[in-house]
Backbone as CSV, one residue per row, in Angstrom:
resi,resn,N_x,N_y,N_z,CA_x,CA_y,CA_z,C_x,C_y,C_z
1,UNK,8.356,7.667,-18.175,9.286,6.596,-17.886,8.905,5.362,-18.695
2,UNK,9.746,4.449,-18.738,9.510,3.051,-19.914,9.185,2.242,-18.648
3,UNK,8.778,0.868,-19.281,8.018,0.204,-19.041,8.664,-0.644,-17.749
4,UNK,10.095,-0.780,-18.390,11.514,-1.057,-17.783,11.491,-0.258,-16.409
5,UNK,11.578,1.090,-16.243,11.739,1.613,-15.531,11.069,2.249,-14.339
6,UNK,9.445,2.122,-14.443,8.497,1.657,-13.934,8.761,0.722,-12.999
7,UNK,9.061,-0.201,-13.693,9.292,-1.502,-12.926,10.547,-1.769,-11.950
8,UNK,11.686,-0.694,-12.459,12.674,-1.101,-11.258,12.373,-0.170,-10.399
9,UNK,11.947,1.116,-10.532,11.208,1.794,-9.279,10.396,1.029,-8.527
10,UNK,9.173,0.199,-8.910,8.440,-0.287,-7.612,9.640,-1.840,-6.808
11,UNK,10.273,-2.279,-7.753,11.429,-3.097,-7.061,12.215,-2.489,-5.752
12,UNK,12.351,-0.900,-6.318,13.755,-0.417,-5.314,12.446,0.242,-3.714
13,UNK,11.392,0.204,-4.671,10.697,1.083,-3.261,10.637,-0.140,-2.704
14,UNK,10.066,-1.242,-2.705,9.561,-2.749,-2.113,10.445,-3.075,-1.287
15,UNK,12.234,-3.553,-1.818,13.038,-3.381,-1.350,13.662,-2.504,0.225
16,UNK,13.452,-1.114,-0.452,13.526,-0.144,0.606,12.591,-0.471,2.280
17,UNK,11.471,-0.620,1.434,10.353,-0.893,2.624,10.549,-1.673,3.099
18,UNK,10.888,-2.904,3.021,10.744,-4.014,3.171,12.234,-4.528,4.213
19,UNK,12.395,-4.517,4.434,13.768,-4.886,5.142,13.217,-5.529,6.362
20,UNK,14.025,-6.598,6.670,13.849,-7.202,7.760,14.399,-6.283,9.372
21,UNK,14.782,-5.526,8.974,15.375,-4.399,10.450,14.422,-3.532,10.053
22,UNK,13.218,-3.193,11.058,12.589,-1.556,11.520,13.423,-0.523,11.084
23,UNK,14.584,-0.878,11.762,15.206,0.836,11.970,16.151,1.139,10.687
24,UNK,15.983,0.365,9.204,16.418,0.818,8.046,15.656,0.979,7.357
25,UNK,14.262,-0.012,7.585,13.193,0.629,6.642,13.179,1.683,6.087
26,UNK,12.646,2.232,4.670,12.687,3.314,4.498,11.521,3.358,3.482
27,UNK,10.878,4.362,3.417,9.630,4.485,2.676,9.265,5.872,2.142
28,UNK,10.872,6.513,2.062,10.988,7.733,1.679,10.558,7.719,-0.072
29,UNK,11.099,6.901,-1.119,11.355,6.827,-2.474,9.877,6.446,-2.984
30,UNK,8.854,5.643,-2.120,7.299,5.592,-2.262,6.520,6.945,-2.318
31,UNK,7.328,7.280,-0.913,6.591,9.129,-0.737,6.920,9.884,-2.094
32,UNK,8.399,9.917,-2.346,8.490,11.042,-3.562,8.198,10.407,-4.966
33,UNK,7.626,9.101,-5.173,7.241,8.648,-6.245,5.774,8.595,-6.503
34,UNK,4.969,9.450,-5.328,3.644,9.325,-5.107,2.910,10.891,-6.080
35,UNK,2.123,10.771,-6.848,1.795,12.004,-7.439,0.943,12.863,-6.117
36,UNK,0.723,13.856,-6.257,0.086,14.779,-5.543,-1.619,14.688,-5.476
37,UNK,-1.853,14.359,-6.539,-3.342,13.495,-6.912,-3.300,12.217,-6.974
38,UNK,-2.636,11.657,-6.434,-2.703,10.182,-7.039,-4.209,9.385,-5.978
39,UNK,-4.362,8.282,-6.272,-5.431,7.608,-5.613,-5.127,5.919,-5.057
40,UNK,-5.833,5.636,-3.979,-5.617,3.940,-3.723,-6.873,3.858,-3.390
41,UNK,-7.280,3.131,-3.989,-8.441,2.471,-4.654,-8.300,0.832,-3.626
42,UNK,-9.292,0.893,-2.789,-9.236,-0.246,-1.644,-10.724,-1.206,-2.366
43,UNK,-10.463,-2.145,-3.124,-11.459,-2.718,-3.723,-12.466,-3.261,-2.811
44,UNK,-13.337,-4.478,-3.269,-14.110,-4.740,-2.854,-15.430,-4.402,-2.138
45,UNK,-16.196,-5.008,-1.442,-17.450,-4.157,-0.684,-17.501,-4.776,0.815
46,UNK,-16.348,-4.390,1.906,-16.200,-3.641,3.176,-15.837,-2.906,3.676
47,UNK,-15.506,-2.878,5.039,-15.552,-1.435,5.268,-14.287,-0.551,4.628
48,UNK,-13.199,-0.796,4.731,-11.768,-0.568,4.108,-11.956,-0.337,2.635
49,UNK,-13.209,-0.838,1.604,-13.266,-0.788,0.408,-13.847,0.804,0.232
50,UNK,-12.909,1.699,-0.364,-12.891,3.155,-0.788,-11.972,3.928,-1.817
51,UNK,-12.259,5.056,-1.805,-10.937,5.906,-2.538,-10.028,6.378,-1.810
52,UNK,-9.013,6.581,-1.616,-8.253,7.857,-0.907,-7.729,8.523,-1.921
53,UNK,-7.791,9.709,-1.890,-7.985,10.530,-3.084,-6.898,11.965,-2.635
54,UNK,-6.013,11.453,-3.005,-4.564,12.416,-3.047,-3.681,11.769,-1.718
55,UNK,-2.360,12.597,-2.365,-1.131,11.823,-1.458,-0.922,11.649,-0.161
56,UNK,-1.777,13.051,0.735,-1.614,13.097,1.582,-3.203,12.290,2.147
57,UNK,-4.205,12.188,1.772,-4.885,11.201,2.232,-4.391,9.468,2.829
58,UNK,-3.858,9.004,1.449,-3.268,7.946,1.543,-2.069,7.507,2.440
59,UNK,-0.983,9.103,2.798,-0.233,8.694,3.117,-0.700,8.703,4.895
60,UNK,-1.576,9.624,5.331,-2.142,9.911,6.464,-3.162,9.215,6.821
61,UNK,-4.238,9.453,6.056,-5.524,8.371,6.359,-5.681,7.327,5.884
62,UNK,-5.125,6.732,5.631,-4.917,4.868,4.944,-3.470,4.666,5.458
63,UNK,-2.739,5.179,5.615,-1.265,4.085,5.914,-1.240,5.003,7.338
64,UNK,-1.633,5.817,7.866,-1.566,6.785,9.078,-2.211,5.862,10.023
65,UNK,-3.453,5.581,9.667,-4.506,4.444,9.902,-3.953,2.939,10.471
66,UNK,-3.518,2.659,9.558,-2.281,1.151,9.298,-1.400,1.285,10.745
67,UNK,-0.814,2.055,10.228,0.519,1.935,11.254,-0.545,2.002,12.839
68,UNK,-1.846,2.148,13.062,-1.985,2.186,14.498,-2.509,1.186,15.030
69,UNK,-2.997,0.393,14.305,-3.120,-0.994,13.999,-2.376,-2.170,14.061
70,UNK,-1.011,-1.705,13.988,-0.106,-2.995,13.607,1.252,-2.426,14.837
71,UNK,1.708,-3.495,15.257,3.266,-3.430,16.281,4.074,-2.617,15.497
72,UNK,5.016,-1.928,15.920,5.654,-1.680,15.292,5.806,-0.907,13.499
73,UNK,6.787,-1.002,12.953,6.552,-0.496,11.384,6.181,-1.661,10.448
74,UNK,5.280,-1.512,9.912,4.602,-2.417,9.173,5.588,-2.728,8.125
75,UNK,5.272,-3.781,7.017,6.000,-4.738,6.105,5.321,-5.312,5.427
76,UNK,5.677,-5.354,4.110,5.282,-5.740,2.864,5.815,-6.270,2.403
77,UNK,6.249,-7.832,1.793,7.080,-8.137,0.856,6.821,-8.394,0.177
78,UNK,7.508,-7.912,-1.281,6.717,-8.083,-2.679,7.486,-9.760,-3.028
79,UNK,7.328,-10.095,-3.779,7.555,-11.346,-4.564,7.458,-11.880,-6.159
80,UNK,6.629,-10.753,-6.849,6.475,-11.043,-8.278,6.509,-9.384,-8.460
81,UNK,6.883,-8.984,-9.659,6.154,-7.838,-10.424,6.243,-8.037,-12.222
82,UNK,5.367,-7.839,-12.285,4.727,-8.069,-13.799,4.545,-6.282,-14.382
83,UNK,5.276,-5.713,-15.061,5.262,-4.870,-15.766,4.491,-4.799,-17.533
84,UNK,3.799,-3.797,-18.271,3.462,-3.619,-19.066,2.815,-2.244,-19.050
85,UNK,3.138,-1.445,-19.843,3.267,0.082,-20.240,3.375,1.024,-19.339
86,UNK,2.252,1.521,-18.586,2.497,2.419,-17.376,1.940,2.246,-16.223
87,UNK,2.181,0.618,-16.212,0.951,-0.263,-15.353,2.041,-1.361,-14.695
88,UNK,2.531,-1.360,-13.438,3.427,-2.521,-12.670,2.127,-3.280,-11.557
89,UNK,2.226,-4.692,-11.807,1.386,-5.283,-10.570,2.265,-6.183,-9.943
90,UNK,2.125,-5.740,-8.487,3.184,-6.472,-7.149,2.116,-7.323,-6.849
91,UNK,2.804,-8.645,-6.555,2.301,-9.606,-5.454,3.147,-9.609,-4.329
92,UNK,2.561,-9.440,-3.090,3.266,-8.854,-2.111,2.752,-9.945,-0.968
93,UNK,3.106,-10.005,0.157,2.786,-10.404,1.404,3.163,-9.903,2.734
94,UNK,1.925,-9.685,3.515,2.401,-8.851,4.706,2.974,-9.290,5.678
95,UNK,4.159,-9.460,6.438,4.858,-9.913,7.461,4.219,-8.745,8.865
96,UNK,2.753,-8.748,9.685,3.105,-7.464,10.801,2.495,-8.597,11.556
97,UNK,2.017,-7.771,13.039,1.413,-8.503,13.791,0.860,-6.769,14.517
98,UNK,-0.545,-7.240,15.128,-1.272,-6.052,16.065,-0.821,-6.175,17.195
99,UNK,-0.732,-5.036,17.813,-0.692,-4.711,19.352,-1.023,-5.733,19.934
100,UNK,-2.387,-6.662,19.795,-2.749,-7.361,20.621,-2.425,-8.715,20.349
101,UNK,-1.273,-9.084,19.241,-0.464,-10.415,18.862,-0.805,-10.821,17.478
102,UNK,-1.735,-10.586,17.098,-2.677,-11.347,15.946,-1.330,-10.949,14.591
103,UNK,-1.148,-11.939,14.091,-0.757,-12.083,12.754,-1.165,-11.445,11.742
104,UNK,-0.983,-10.779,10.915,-1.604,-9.868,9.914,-0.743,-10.088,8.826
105,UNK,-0.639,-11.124,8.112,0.264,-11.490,7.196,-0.771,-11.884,5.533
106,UNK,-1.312,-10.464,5.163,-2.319,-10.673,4.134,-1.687,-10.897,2.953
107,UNK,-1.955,-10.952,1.949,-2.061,-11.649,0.202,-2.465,-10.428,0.090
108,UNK,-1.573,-9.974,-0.945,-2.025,-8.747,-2.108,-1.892,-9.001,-3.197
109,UNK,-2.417,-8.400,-4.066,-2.328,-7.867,-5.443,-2.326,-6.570,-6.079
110,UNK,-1.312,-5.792,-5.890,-1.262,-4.180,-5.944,-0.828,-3.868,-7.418
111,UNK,-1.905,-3.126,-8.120,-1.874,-2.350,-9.745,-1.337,-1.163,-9.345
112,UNK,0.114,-0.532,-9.837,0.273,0.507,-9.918,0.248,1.279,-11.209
113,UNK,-0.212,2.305,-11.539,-0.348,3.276,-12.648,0.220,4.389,-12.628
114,UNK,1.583,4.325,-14.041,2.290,5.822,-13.638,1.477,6.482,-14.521
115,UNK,1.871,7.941,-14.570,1.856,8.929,-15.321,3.021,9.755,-15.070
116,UNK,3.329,9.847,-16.247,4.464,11.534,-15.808,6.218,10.740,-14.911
117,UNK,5.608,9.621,-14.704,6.982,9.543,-13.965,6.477,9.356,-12.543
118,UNK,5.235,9.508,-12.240,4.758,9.164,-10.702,3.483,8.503,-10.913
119,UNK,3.776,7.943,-9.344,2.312,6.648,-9.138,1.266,7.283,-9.316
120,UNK,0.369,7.352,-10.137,-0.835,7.832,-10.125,-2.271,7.245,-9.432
121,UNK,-2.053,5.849,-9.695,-3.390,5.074,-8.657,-2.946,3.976,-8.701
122,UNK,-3.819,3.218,-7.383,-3.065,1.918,-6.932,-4.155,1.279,-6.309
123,UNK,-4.429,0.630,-6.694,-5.909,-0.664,-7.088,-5.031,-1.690,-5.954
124,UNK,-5.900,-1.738,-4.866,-5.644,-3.012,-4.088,-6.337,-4.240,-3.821
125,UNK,-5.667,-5.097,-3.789,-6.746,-6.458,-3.676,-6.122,-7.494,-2.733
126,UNK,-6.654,-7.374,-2.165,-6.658,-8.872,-1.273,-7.736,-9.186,-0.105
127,UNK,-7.305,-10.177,0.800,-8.263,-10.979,1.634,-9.053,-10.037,2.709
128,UNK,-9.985,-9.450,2.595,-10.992,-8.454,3.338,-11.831,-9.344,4.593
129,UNK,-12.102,-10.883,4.645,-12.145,-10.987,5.848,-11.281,-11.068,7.338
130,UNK,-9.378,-11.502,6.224,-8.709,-11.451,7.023,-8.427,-9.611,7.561
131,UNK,-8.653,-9.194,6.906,-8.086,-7.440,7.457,-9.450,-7.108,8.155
132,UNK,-10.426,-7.597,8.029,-11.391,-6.829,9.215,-11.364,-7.725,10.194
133,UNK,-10.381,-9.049,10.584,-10.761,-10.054,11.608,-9.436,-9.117,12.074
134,UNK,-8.624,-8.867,11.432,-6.938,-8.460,12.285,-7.097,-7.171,13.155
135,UNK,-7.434,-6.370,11.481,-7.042,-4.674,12.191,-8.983,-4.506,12.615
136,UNK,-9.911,-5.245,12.054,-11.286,-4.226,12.735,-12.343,-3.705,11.204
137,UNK,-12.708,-3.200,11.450,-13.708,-2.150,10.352,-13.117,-0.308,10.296
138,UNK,-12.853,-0.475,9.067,-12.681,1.191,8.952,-12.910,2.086,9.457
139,UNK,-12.839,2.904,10.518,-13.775,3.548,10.982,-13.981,4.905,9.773
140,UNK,-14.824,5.307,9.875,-15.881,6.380,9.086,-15.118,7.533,9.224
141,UNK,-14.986,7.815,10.830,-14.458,8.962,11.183,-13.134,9.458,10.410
142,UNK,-12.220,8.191,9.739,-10.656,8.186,9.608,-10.737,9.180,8.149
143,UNK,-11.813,9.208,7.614,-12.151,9.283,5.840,-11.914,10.953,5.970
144,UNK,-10.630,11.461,5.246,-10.944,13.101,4.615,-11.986,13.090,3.490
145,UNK,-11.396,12.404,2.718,-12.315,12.814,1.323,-11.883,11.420,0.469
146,UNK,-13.278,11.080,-0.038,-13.400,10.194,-1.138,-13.547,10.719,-2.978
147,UNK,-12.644,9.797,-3.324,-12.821,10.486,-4.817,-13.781,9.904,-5.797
């Protein structure tokens, strides 16, 4: 895919996700744009900082994870994307709140990398004291496999 087109894919998934109504959300066009190997790469050094290493990791044990954590269906809104070759980076912001009220409205910086026409890895960055004050510490147990 071009560089162009890269880029209106992570627009239409952001979009999709993102909706202010729960019950249109949709996060189907992320799933089938996700490679089968692909990776999310949780930077930094706490507990959340790891690999998840294929689709169904990520989509189960990192966003499986997420969703039990947060009210309702979680939310992302992107706000910038900066495209160049097979590389789109979203600046995004989280609109959720936890079960127990707390605001969870983090700062990202998400690198996506295609190959082939699908996301191949996705480098995350943002505020790690706010996500272990909201959702907690990773637990250990949640981890299939690191890459």
């Amino acid at each position: 895919m071009s560089t162009s087109a890269n880029k209106k894919l992570m627009q239409e998934i952001f979009a999709a996700a993102a909706s202010p109504d729960p019950a249109v959300r949709d996060r189907s066009l992320f799933t089938a744009s996700l490679a089968d190997d692909a990776r999310w790469v949780v930077t930094g050094q706490y507990s959340w900082s790891r690999t998840f290493a294929g689709k169904e990791a990520i989509l189960n044990d990192l966003h499986g994870y997420v969703r039990t954590r947060l009210r309702d269906r979680t939310r992302t809104i992107a706000h910038r994307f900066i495209a160049d070759d097979d590389i789109v980076v979203v600046e995004a912001k989280g609109d959720n709140v936890t079960p127990k009220g707390v605001r969870y409205d983090n700062d990202y910086c998400l690198v996506f990398q295609f190959e082939n026409g699908k996301i191949k890895e996705i480098r995350e960055y943002c505020d790690s004291v706010l996500t272990e004050k909201a959702l907690g510490p990773f637990p250990q147990a949640a981890v299939r496999a690191e890459g």
